[in-house]
C-alpha positions as CSV (number, residue, x, y, z in Angstrom):
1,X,-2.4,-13.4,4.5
2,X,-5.9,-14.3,5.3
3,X,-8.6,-11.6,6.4
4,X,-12.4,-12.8,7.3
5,X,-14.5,-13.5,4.5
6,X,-16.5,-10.2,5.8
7,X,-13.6,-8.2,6.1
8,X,-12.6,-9.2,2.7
9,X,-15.8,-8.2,1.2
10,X,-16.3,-5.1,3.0
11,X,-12.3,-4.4,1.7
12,X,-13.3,-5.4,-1.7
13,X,-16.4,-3.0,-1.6
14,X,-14.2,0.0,-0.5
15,X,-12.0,-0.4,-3.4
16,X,-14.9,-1.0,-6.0
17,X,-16.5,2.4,-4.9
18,X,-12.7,4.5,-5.4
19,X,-13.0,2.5,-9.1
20,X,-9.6,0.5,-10.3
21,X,-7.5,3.2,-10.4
22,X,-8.1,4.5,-7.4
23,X,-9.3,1.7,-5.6
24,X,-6.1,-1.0,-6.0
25,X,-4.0,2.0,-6.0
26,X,-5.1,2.1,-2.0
27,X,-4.0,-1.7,-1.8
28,X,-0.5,-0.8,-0.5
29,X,-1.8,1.4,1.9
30,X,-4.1,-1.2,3.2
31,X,-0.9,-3.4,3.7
32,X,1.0,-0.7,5.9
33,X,-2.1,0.1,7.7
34,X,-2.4,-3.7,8.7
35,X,1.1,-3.7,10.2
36,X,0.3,-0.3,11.5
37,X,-2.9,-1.7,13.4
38,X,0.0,-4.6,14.9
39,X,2.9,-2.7,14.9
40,X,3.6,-3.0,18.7
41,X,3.0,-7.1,18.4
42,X,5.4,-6.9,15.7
43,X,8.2,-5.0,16.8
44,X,8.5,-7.8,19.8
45,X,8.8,-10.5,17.5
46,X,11.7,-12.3,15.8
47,X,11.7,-13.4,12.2
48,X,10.1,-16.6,12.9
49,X,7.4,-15.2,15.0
50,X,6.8,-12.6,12.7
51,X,6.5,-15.0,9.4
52,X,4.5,-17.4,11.8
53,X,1.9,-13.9,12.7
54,X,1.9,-12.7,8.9
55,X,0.7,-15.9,7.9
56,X,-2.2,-15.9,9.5
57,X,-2.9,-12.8,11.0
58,X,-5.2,-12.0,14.0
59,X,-8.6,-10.3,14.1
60,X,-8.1,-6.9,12.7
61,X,-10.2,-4.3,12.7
62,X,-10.9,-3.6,8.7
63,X,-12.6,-0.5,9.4
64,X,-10.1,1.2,11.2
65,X,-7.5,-0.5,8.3
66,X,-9.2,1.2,5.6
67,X,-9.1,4.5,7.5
68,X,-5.5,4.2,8.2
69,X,-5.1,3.4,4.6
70,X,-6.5,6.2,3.4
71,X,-4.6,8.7,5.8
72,X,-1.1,7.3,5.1
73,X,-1.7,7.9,1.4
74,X,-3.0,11.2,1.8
75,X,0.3,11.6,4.5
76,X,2.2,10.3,1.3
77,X,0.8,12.4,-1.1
78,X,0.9,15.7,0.6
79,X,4.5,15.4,1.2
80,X,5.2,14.3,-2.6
81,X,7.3,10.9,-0.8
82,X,6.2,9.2,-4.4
């Protein structure tokens, strides 16, 4: 719910330099990538854990985010999945 102001800006930035097409189109990404980055936290939580987690989330590591981001839409897009 909640990244670090820096995080946020340096988010932000990344989707100002794709332009608003491309740039909030990656916002999606950026969502699976987060659970991606937590996935093995996740998977060991129960619904109330995992609400509790999602609502404020941990340090994550935005640069590594944004990276995931862009390689699961270029995974998405390469195998036409929408």
């Amino acid at each position: 719910k909640q990244l670090r102001l820096e995080d946020t800006l340096h988010l932000w930035d990344s989707y100002f330099v794709l332009g608003p097409e491309q740039g909030f189109s990656l916002h999606p990404y950026v969502c699976l990538a987060i659970l991606q980055q937590h996935r093995e936290k996740l998977l060991d939580m129960d619904s109330d854990e995992l609400l509790r987690f999602l609502s404020i989330l941990p340090k994550t590591n935005i640069d590594m985010v944004i990276r995931g981001a862009y390689n699961i839409r270029e995974f998405v897009s390469s195998r036409e999945l929408l």
